[in-house]
N, C-alpha and C positions, 0 to 999 in steps of 0.2 A: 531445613528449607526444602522444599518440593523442587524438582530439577523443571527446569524452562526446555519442553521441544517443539518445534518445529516442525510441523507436515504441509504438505502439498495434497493431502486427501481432501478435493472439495466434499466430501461426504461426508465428515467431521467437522466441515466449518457450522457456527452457532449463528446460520442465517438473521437471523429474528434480533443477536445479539449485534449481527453487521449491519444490520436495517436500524435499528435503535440508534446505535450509536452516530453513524453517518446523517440520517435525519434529524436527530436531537441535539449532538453537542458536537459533530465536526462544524468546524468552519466554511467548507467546502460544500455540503451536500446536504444544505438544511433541506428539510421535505421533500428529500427524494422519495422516490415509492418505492416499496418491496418489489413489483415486478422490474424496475428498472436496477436496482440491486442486484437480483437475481440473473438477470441477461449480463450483468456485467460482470458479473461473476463467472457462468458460464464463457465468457468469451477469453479467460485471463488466466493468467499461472499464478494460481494462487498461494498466501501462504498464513496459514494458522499459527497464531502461540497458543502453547498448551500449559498449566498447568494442573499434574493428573489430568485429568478429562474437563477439565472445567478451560475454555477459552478467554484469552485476557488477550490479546494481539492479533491483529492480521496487515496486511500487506498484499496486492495483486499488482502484475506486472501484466501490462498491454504489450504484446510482442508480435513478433511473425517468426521467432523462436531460429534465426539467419542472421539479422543484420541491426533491428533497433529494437529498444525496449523504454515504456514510460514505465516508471515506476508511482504509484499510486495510491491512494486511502490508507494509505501506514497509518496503523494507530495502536497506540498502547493502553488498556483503557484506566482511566487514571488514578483509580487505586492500588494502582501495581507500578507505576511511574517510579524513577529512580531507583529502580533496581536492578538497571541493565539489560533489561529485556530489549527495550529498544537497539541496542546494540547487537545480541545474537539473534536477533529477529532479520538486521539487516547482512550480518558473516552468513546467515542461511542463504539470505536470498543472491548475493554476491557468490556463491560457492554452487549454486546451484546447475547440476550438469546443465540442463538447457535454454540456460544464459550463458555461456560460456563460447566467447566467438563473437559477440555482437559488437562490431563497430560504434555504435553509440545506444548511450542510455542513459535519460532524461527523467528529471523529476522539477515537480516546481514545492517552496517551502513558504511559507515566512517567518518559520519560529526555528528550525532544528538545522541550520546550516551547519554548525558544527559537529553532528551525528552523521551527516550525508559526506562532508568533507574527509572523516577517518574514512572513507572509503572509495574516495578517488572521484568524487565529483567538486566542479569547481562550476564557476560564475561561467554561463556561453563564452566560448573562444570567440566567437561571430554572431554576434548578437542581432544585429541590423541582419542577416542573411533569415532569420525564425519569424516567422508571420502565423496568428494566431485569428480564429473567429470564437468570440468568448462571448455566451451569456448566461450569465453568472446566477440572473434568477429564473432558470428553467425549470427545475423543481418546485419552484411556487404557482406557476402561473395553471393552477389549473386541478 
C-alpha cells in the first residue's frame, strides 16, 4: 500500500483536480469558478493528500495564523474513502505548527461529525452568540 502524505506546498496542489471536485460533486461549491478557487486558495493554509505524486485529498484552513481558524473544503476524493486518510489528513492539519495557539477553530459538517469530533471539535458552546450572512447560490448566479 503506497504511504498517505501530507504537504502544505500550495505548488503541488492539483488545482484543476480542487476545481473539479468542488464544482462537480461537493456539496458546498457547486459551479464555483477556477478563479475563485484559486484566490481561495491563495488566501489559506493549505493542505494536500498525496498518494506518490498523484493527489486524492485536501483541506484549507482560513486563519489570521494568532487567534481563529475555519477549517474548510476537506475532502477525500471518493475512491480512496475509507481508508483513513480522512483521518491523517486531519492529525496533519491539528499538528500543524501554525495553528498551534489559536483560541478557536471552526468548521461547519453535515455528514462527518464523528471524524471532526476525534479531534476535539463539538456542537457551539454559544450558539445564539454566531450570526452568519449566507448565500448558498453564489456560484451559480452568473
Amino acid at each position: 500500500m503506497q504511504e498517505f502524505r501530507v504537504s502544505t506546498d500550495k505548488a503541488r496542489l492539483d488545482r484543476g483536480l480542487i476545481h473539479r471536485f468542488l464544482s462537480e460533486e461537493s456539496a458546498w461549491g457547486k459551479g464555483i469558478s477556477t478563479a475563485v478557487v484559486d484566490k481561495s486558495i491563495e488566501g489559506s493554509l493549505c493542505f494536500g493528500g498525496y498518494l506518490a505524486e498523484q493527489q486524492v485529498a485536501f483541506a484549507r484552513v482560513i486563519t489570521d495564523f494568532a487567534t481563529f481558524g475555519n477549517l474548510v473544503d476537506v475532502f477525500v476524493l471518493p475512491q480512496y474513502r475509507g481508508k483513513g486518510y480522512s483521518k491523517r489528513l486531519m492529525a496533519e492539519i491539528m499538528a500543524a505548527p501554525e495553528l498551534q495557539g489559536l483560541r478557536r477553530m471552526t468548521l461547519a459538517t453535515s455528514d462527518a461529525h464523528g471524524l471532526y469530533a476525534q479531534f476535539g471539535f463539538v456542537p457551539l458552546s454559544k450558539p445564539e452568540t454566531f450570526m452568519e450572512r449566507y448565500q448558498p447560490d453564489i456560484y451559480l448566479r452568473g
